[in-house]
Structures are given as C-alpha cells and as structure tokens.
C-alpha positions in Angstrom: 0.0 0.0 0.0 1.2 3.4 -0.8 0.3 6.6 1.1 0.7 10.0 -0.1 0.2 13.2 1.5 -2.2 15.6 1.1 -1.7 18.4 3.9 -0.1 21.5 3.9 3.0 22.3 6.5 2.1 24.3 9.7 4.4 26.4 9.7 5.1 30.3 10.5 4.1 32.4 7.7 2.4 30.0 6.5 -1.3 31.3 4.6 -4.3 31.5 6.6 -8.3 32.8 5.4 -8.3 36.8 5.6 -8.7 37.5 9.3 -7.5 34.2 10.6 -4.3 34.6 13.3 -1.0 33.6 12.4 0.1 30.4 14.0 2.6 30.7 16.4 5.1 28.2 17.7 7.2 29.4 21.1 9.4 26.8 23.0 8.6 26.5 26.7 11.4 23.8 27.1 14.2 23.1 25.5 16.7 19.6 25.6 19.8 22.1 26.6 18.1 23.6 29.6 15.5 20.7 30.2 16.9 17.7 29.0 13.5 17.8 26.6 11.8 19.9 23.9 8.6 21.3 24.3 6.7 24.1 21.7 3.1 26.3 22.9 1.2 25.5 19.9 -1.7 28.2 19.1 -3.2 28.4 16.2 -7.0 28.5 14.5 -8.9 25.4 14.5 -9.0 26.2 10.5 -5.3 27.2 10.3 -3.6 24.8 6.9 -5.5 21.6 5.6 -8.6 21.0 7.6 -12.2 19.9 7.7 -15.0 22.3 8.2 -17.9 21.0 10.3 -21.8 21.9 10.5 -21.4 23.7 13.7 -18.9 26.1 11.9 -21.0 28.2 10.0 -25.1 26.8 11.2 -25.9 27.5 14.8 -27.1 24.8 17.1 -25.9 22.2 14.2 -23.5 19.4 15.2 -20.1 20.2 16.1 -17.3 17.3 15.9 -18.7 15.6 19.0 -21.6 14.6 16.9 -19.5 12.7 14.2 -18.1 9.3 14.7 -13.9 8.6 13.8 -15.6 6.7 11.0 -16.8 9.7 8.7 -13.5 10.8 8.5 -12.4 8.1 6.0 -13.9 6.6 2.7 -13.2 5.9 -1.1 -12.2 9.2 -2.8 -12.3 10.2 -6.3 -10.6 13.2 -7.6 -11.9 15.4 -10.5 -9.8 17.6 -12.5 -11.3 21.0 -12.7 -8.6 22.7 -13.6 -9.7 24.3 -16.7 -12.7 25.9 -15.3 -13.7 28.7 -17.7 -15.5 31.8 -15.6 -14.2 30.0 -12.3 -17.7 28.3 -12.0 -18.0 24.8 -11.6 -21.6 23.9 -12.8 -23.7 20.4 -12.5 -23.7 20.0 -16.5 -20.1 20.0 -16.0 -20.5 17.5 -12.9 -23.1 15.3 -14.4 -20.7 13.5 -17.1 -19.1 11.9 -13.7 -22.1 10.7 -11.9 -21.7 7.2 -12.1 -18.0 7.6 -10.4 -19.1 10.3 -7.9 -22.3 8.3 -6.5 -19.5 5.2 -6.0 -17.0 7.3 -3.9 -17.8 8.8 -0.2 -15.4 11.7 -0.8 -15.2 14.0 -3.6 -11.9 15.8 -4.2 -11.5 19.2 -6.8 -8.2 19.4 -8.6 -8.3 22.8 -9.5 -4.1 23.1 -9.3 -4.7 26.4 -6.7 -2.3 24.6 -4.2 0.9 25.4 -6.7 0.5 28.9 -5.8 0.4 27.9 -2.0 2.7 30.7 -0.4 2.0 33.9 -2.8 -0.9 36.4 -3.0 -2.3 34.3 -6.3 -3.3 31.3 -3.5 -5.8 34.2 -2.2 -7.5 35.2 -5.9 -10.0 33.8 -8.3 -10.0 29.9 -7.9 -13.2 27.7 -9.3 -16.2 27.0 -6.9 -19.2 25.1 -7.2 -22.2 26.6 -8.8 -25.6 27.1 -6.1 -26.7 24.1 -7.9 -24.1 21.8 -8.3 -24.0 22.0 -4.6 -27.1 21.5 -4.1 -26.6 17.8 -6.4 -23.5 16.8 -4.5 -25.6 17.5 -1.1 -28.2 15.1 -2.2 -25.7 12.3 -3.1 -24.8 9.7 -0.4 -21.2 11.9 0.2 -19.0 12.1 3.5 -17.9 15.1 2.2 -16.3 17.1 -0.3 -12.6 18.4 -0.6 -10.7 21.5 -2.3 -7.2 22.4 -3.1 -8.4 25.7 -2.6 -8.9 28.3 0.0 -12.1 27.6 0.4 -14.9 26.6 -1.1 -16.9 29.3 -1.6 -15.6 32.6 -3.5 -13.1 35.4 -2.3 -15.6 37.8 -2.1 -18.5 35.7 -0.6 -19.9 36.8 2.8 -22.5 34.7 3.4 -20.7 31.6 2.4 -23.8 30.0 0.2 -21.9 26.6 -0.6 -20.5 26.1 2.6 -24.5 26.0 4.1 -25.7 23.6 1.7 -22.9 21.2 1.9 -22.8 21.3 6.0 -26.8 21.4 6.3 -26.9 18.3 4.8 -24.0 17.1 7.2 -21.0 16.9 4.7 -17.6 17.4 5.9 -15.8 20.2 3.9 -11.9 19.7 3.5 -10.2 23.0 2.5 -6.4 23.6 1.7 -5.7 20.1 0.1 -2.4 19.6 -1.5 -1.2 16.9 -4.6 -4.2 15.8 -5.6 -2.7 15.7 -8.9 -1.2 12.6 -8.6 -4.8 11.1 -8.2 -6.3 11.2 -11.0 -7.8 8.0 -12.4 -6.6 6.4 -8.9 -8.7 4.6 -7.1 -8.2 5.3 -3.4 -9.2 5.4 0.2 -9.1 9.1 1.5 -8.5 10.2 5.5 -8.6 13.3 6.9 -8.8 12.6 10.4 -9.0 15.6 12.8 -7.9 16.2 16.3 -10.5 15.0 19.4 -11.4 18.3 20.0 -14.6 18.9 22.3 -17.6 20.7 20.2 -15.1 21.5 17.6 -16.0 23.5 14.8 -13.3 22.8 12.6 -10.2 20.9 13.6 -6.3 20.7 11.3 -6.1 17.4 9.6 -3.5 15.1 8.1 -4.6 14.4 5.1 -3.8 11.4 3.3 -4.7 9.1 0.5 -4.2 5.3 0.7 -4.3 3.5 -2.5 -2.7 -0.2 -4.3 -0.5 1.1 -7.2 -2.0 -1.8 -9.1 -5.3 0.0 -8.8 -5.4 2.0 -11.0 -8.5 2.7 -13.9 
C-alpha cells in the first residue's frame, strides 16, 4: 500500500483565510536547559488543511462531537477542474461523472490552486461550485467534499452559500488540500482525520490518500 500526503505544512508564515491569526510556535522547554523539547502550539482550528464542520458556519448544528472517527475516511475520487472557464464549476459539467461520484464517499477538486500555495495568487479567483451543483453533490450519499483551494466558496462571498448547503446536509468540507494531482484515475481510500477536539468546529487534519499502485483505472 502506498500513502501519499495531502496536507499543507504548519508552519510560520504559512497562509491563513483573511482575518484568521497567524500560527505561532514558542518553546517552553528546551533539551539544553531541560533535558526535553517542548513548543506552545496556538493556532486557529482552520489554520492549513482541515475539515469544516456543520457547527462552523449553522448554529445549534452538530459540532465534531456529533460525528463518529468513521466519517472521516472513505473511497475518494478526484476530478480535475482545472480548466474551469468563468471559475464556475456547474452540475452540466459535474453530471458527465455521476456514475463515479455516487461510488465514492469523498469527492476531491483538482483545481491546481495549491501550486501557488505561499503567494498572493493562493488568495485570488479559484473555481467553486455553482448554487446548484452544490445543491446535487448534497443530495448524493457523500461524506464530504474536498478543495485544493482556499475555500470553497468565493473570495468575495460573505455569506458563504456553498459552505450551508454542503454542511446542512452534514457533509464534511476539507479545505487547503495539496497533490491531488497525482490522483487522477486512482482509485483510493481518502482520511482526513481531525484532532479530538470537544464541540469543535473545525479541527487541522493530516490528510492522506491510501491506495494499491496496481489499482489504477
């Protein structure tokens, strides 16, 4: 079994969403003066790769409490929306997939954003779903859905439309994916399992993809 890696580095500097805090990483021990190494660890529960939960953006909806270790993993299928014309992904373009998308639990966009991880482009116009291509994948039997992207509704959106459909219908959203292009026509099992963290909104994930290199389509 192979695994690769899907997660961005935490890191300082690293990109956060507009108005997210900077991670910070300060040593409170260190192996010359303590014979160990310790670092304070603060950071945003959606600082890097991580999963967005209903309780993030809905109030009174289920936070991570509410979901068992079990969602967090599933077949995945990655779509290759890189060549997105008007950075709108709609359900005409979607539909020529559905036989593959109602086999696989997570769906993950290849849009290629993540090469510009680290500059100002990361942070402009990137494809999102249309109102009602959203609205299909949130009818599908889906544990969630999965960008390399900053988010999954636009730059400019302040009322995050797509984010509400997806996590009304209980979908996990997985933001700030990385290498997805290396799936394509894989066939793989997809984890993004998040730290135990009570009522949790949102949590940092490893993300990972699991596959046979013999499986391929």
């Amino acid at each position: 079994m192979q695994v690769i890696d899907l997660s961005q580095r935490l890191e300082a500097g690293m990109p956060c969403y507009p108005g997210t805090p900077a991670p910070r990483f300060q040593p409170i021990s260190t192996i010359a003066s303590n014979g160990f190494a310790e670092q304070l660890l603060t950071f945003s529960s959606h600082t890097g790769t991580h999963i967005d939960l209903p309780s993030h953006i809905l109030a009174g909806a289920p936070s991570l409490d509410a979901f068992d270790i079990s969602r967090f993993a599933g077949n995945g299928l990655v779509l290759d929306v890189r060549n997105i014309h008007d950075c709108l992904m709609t359900l005409e373009m979607l539909k020529p997939f559905q036989a593959d998308i109602t086999e696989c639990e997570f769906l993950l966009l290849c849009s290629g954003m993540s090469n510009t991880w680290g500059t100002s482009a990361y942070f402009e116009q990137y494809p999102t779903l249309s109102l009602e291509a959203a609205q299909w994948l949130a009818g599908l039997q889906l544990k969630g859905v999965g960008v390399d992207m900053l988010s999954v509704d636009a730059p400019d959106a302040t009322d995050f439309p797509i984010h509400k459909i997806l996590l009304q219908q209980g979908l996990i959203i997985v933001e700030n994916l990385a290498n997805l292009f290396p799936l394509l026509h894989q066939s793989f099992i997809f984890c993004c399992f998040p730290l135990k963290i009570s009522q949790g909104d949102a949590s940092p994930v490893r993300a990972v993809a699991l596959f046979d290199s013999n499986n391929c389509y």
